[in-house]
DRENDO-808934 format. One record per residue (C-alpha): x, y, z. Coordinates in steps of 0.5 Angstrom, whole numbers, padded with zeros to 4 digits, always signed. Layout:
XYZ;...
% end
This chain:
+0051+0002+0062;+0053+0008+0058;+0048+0015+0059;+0047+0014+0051;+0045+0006+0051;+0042+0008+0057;+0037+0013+0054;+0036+0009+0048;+0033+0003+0052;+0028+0007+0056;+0026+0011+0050;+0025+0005+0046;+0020+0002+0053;+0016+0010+0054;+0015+0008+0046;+0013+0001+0047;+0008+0004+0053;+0005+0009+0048;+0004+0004+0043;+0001-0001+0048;-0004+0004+0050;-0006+0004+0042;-0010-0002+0043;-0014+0002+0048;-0015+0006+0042;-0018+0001+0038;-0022-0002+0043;-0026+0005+0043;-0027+0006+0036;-0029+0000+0034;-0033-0001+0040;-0036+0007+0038;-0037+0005+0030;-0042-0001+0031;-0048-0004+0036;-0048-0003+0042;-0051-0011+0041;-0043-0013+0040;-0040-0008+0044;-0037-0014+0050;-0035-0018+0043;-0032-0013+0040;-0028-0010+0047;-0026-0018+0049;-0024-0019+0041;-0019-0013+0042;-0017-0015+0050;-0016-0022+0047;-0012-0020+0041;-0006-0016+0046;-0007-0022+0050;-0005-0027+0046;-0001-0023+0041;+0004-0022+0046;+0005-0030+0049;+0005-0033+0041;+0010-0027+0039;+0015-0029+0046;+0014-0036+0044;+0015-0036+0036;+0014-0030+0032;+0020-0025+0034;+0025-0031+0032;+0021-0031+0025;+0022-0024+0025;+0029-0022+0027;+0032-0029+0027;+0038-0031+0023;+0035-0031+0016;+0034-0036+0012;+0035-0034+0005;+0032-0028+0006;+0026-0031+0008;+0024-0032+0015;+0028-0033+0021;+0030-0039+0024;+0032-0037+0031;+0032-0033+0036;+0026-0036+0039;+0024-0036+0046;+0031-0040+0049;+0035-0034+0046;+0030-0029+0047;+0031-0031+0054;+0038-0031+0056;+0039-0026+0061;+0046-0024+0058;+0042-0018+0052;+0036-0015+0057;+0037-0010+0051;+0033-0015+0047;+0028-0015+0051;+0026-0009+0050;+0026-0010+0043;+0021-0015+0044;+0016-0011+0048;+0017-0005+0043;+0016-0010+0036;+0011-0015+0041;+0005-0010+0041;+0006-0007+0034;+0004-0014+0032;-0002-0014+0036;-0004-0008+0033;-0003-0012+0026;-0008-0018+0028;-0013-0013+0032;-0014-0008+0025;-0018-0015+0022;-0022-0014+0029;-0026-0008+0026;-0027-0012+0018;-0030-0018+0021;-0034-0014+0027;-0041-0016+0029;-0042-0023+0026;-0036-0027+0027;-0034-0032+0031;-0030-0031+0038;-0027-0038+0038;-0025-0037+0030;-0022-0030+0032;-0018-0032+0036;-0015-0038+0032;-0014-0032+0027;-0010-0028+0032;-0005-0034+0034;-0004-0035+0026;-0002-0028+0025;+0002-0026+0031;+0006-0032+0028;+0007-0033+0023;+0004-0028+0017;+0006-0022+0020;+0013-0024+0022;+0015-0027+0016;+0012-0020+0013;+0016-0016+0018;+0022-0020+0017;+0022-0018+0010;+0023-0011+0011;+0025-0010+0018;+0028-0017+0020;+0035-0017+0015;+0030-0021+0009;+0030-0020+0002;+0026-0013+0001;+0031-0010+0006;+0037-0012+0001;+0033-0009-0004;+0033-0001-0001;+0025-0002+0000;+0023+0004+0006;+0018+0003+0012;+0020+0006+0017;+0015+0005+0022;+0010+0000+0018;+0005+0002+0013;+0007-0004+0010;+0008-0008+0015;+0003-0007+0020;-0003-0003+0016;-0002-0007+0010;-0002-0014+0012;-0007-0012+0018;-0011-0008+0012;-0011-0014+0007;-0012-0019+0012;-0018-0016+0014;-0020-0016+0006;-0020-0023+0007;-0023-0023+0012;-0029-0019+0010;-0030-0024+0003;-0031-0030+0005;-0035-0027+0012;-0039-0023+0007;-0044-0017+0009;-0047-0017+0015;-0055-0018+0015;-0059-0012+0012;-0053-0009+0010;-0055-0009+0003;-0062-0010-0001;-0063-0014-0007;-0062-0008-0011;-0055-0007-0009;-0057-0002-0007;-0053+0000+0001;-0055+0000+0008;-0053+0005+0013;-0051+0002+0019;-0049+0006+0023;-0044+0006+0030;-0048+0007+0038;-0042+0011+0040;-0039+0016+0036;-0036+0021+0043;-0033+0013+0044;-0030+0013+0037;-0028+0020+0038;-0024+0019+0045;-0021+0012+0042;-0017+0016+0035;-0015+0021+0040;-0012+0016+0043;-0009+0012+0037;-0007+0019+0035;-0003+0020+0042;+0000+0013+0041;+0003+0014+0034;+0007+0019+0037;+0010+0012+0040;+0010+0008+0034;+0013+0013+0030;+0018+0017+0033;+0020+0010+0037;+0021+0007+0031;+0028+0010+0031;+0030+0006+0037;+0035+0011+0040;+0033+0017+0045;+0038+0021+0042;+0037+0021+0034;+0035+0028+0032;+0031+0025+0027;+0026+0024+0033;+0023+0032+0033;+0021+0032+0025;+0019+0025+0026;+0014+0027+0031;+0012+0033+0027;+0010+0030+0020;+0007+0024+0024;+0002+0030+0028;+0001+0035+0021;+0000+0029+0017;-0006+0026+0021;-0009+0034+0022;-0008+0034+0015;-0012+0027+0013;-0018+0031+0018;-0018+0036+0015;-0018+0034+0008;-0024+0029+0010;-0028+0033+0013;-0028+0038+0006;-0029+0032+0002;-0035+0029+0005;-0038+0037+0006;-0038+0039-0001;-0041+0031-0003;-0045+0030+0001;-0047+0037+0004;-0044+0034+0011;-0038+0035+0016;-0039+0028+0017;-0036+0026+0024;-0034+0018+0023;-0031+0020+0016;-0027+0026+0020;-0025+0021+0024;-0023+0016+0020;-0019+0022+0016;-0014+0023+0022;-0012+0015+0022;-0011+0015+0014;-0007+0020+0015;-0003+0018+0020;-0003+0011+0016;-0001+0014+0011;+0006+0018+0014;+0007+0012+0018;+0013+0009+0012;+0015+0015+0011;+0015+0020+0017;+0023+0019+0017;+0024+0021+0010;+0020+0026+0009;+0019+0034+0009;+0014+0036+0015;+0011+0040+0008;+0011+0034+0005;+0009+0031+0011;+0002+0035+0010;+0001+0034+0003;+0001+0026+0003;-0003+0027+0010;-0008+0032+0006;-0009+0026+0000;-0010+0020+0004;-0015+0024+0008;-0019+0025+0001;-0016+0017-0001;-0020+0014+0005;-0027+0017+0004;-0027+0015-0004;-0025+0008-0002;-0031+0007+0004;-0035+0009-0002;-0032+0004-0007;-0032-0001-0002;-0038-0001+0001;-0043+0002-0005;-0039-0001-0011;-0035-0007-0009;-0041-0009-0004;-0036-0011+0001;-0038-0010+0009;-0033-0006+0013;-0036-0003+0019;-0030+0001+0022;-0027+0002+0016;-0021-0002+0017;-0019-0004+0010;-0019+0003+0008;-0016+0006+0013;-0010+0001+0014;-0010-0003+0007;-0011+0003+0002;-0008+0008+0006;-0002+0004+0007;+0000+0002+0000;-0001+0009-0001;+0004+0012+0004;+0010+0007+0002;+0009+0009-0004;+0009+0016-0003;+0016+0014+0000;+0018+0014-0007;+0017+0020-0009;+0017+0025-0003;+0024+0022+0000;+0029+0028+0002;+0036+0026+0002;+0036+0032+0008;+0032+0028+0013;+0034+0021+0010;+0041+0022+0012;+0039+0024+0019;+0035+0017+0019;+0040+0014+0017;+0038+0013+0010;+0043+0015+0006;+0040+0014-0001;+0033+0015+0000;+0031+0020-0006;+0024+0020-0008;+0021+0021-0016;+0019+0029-0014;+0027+0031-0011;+0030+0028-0017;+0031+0021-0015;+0028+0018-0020;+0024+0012-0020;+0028+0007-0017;+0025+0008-0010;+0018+0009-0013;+0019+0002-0016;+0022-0001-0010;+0016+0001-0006;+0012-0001-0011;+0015-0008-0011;+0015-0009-0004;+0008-0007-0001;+0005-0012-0008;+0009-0017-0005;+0006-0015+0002;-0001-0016+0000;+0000-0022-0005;+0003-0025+0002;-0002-0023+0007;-0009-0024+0003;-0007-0031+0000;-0005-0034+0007;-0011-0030+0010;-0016-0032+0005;-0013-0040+0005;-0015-0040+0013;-0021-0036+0013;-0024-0041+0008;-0021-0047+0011;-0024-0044+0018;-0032-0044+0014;-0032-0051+0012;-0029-0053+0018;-0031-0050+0025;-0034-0045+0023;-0033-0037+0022;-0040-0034+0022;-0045-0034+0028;-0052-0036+0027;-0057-0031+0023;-0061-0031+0030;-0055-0029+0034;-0053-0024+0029;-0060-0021+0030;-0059-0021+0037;-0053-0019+0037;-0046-0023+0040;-0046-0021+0047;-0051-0025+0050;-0050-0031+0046;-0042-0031+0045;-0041-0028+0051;-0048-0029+0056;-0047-0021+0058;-0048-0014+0055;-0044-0008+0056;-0050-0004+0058;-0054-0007+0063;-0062-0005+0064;-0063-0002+0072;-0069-0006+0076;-0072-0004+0082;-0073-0010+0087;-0078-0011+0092;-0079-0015+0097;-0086-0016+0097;
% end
């Protein structure tokens, strides 16, 4: 093996690592930002998302993905036969790096649904998505499909990851519909809020930490010099996503709202995440800064006016903030960075491109959601009717650790005698 494939081998496993090392992330801001009541549900849900995300997408959804195209569709081979031959280890570290970015697909929904549905319904979800709803999606645009002929640009998944787990979500919050209590007979929303903020906050450090895998490791190569601003724009934009929440929500609501703050680095982190390879670092800032205001206006829209019951934020975060960072492709690409990244053509509205990029995206991330939600909403109504998505009112109330699980995460001391 050559020092170069070398290298690029091991830097595409270190970013698969780091990628992995997110759904520890997950696990904390989604256990952080609900009930202590839910916090096994919540824990088993993200374990059993890698786990099970990684078994279907060795079996079925790489070969959809990057299995030879089928009119620009769907793959149709590569599937486990292949990926096994011993003759292309390089495919296997491809495998790892793609496998836990479909895990992290299927565990954004986790967070919509939290704290009162159904572990075995969970799971169902989790197998469908891992492989096929996701794979497809990512065939169109990574795997050689239609929308990658046309030009569209997700570099590292705003569309591909954070849209289809956001609007899947999405559908997944519909049809549960909001958990007790959350809303009064006057429309009128309830605060609920989350048992464990310092958990929260260790959790999107730690998504934040592997985004620098996610990212930067989308270049698959340890030698391309588009590695350094990559890193860079994925840093300044989720500092700048923070930092614009934190003003937004001070000035109005008079507080520097934590959980908003937090949730503020994530959408900035999501919204750069298409275009972290075709942008300026300046650039970078910008569109990390109006995600961060983005995010905050849309928890409010969703929770106050649409009545639609997110308790992490998860469609927010991954399904708005996504469909606006790959279209803030089309209008902040630079020909300078793009070329680096080897994106020869890419020339956003704001750099004297025109709207054709600005349009690709727009075509691609719709065609994404329509995807996504449509399948999504079919199985999860197929699931009401037919074993069931929603736990009973009485374990709602009790919460899904002891009924779904027979175990808290926070057991009570007693002390024992013998007399």
């Amino acid at each position: 093996m050559d020092p170069k494939t070398a290298i690029d081998f091991i830097w595409i496993l270190i970013a698969a690592f780091l990628v992995f090392s997110m759904h520890a992330g997950f696990t904390l801001v989604e256990t952080g930002f609900t009930r202590a009541k839910n916090s096994v549900n919540i824990i088993m849900k993200n374990f059993m998302t890698v786990v099970l995300g990684l078994l279907i997408y060795f079996f079925i959804g790489y070969g959809f993905m990057f299995g030879t195209s089928a009119g620009g569709f769907i793959g149709a081979d590569s599937f486990i036969l292949k990926l096994s031959a011993t003759g292309d280890t390089g495919n296997f570290a491809i495998w790892l790096f793609q496998a836990v970015f479909a895990a992290t697909a299927a565990t954004i929904v986790s967070g919509a649904m939290a704290e009162r549905t159904k572990f075995y319904s969970y799971l169902v979800f989790c197998l469908i998505i891992t492989a096929f709803v996701y794979p497809v999606a990512g065939h169109w645009i990574w795997g050689g499909g239609w929308l990658k002929q046309m030009g569209f640009i997700d570099f590292a998944g705003s569309t591909v990851v954070h849209s289809v787990g956001g609007f899947s979500a999405l559908a997944g919050a519909l049809v549960l519909g909001p958990r007790l209590g959350k809303y009064n007979r006057d429309k009128s929303s309830n605060a609920i809020p989350g048992h464990n903020i310092p958990l929260a906050a260790l959790g999107v450090l730690i998504l934040w930490f592997g985004w620098f895998g996610f990212n930067p490791g989308s270049t698959l190569s340890g030698s391309s010099p588009a590695i350094s601003f990559i890193a860079v724009n994925t840093a300044v934009s989720g500092a700048a996503g923070a930092l614009s929440a934190m003003i937004y929500v001070w000035v109005k609501y008079k507080k520097p709202d934590a959980s908003m703050v937090l949730n503020g680095a994530l959408a900035g982190l999501v919204g750069i995440t298409a275009g972290c390879a075709v942008v300026s670092p300046l650039s970078a800032i910008i569109i990390g800064f109006i995600a961060g205001i983005i995010v905050v206006i849309s928890v409010d829209l969703f929770d106050k006016k649409f009545r639609i019951d997110d308790p992490v934020g998860a469609i927010s975060v991954h399904g708005v903030c996504g469909v606006f960072g790959t279209l803030a492709v089309g209008l902040f690409a630079q020909t300078g960075y793009a070329e680096i990244a080897g994106f020869s053509e890419a020339k956003g509205l704001f750099f004297g491109g025109g709207t054709k990029q600005l349009l690709i995206q727009f075509i691609g991330s719709l065609a994404t959601i329509a995807w996504s939600f449509s399948i999504m909403a079919v199985l999860f109504v197929i699931m009401k009717y037919t074993i069931g998505l929603r736990v009973s009112r009485e374990e709602e109330l009790k919460g899904l650790d002891i009924p779904e699980h027979g175990m808290e995460a926070y057991g009570g001391f007693q002390i024992f005698t013998n007399e």
